[in-house]
C-alpha positions in Angstrom: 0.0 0.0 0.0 1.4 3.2 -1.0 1.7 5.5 1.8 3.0 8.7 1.0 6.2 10.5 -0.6 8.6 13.3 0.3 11.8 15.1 -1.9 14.9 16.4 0.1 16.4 19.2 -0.3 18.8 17.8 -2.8 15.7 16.2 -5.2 16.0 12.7 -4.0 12.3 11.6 -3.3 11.8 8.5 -1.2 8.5 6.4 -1.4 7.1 5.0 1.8 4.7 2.1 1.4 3.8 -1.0 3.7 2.8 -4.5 3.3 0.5 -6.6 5.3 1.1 -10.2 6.0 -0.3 -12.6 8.3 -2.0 -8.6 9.9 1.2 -8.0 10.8 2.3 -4.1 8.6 5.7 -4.0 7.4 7.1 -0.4 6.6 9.2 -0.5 3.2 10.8 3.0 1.9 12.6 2.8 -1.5 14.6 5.7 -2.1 15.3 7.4 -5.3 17.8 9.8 -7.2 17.0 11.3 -10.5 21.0 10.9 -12.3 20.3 9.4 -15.3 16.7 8.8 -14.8 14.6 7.5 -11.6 17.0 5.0 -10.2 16.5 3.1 -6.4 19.3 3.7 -4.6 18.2 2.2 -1.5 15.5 0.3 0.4 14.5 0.7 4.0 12.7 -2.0 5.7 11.7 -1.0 8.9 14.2 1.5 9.0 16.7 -0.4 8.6 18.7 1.1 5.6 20.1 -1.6 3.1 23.0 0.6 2.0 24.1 1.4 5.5 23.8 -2.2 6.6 26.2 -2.8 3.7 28.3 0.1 4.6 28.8 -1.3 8.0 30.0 -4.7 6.9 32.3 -2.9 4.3 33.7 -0.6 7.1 34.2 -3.7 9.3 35.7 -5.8 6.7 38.2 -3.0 6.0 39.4 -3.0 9.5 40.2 -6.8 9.3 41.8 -6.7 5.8 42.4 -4.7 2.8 40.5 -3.2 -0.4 41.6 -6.2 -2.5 40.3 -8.7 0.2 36.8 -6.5 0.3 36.7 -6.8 -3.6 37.5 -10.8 -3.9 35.3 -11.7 -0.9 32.4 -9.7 -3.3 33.2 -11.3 -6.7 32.9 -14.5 -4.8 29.3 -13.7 -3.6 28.3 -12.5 -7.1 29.9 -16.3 -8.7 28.2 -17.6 -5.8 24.7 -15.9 -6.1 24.9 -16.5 -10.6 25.4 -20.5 -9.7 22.1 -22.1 -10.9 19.7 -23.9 -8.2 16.8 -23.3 -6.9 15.3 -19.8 -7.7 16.0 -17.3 -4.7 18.8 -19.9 -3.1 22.6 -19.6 -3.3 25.1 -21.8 -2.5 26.8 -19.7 0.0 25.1 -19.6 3.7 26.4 -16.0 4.0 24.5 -14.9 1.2 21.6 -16.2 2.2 22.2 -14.7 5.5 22.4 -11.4 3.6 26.3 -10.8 4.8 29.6 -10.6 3.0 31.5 -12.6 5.3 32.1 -16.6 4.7 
């Protein structure tokens, strides 16, 4: 259900809607920029921001190793994630956890 909208101050808009399953209502916010066209740039599910959540894994897995570790331990999700199965499994338990680490 489509709740309502607002822009910032720098045109970004972000879209607030819910969902309800099992009567239980589920905020979800997708967030917008106009660069090259409307584009999501992130999605908040009950306020919790995918791109800081990624962010914060980032930022931890920076502290425990370097730039080129951060990039393989990604390319190995994305192999991991293109691997056929069963649609909407992986064969990686992290990434069905939603986290980069293994």
């Amino acid at each position: 259900h489509y709740i309502g909208q607002r822009e910032s101050s720098s045109g970004n808009v972000e879209i607030s809607t819910k969902i309800v399953k099992d009567g239980k209502e589920i905020g979800i916010a997708y967030r917008f920029s106009q660069l090259d066209g409307w584009k999501v740039y992130d999605i908040v599910i009950e306020g919790v921001s995918l791109v800081q959540n990624y962010r914060v894994q980032f930022q931890e897995l920076m502290v425990k190793g370097t730039a080129e570790e951060l990039i393989s331990q990604i390319k190995k999700k994305e192999q991991d994630v293109d691997k056929p199965g069963k649609p909407g499994q992986t064969s990686d338990a992290a990434a069905r956890r939603g986290t980069l680490d293994a």
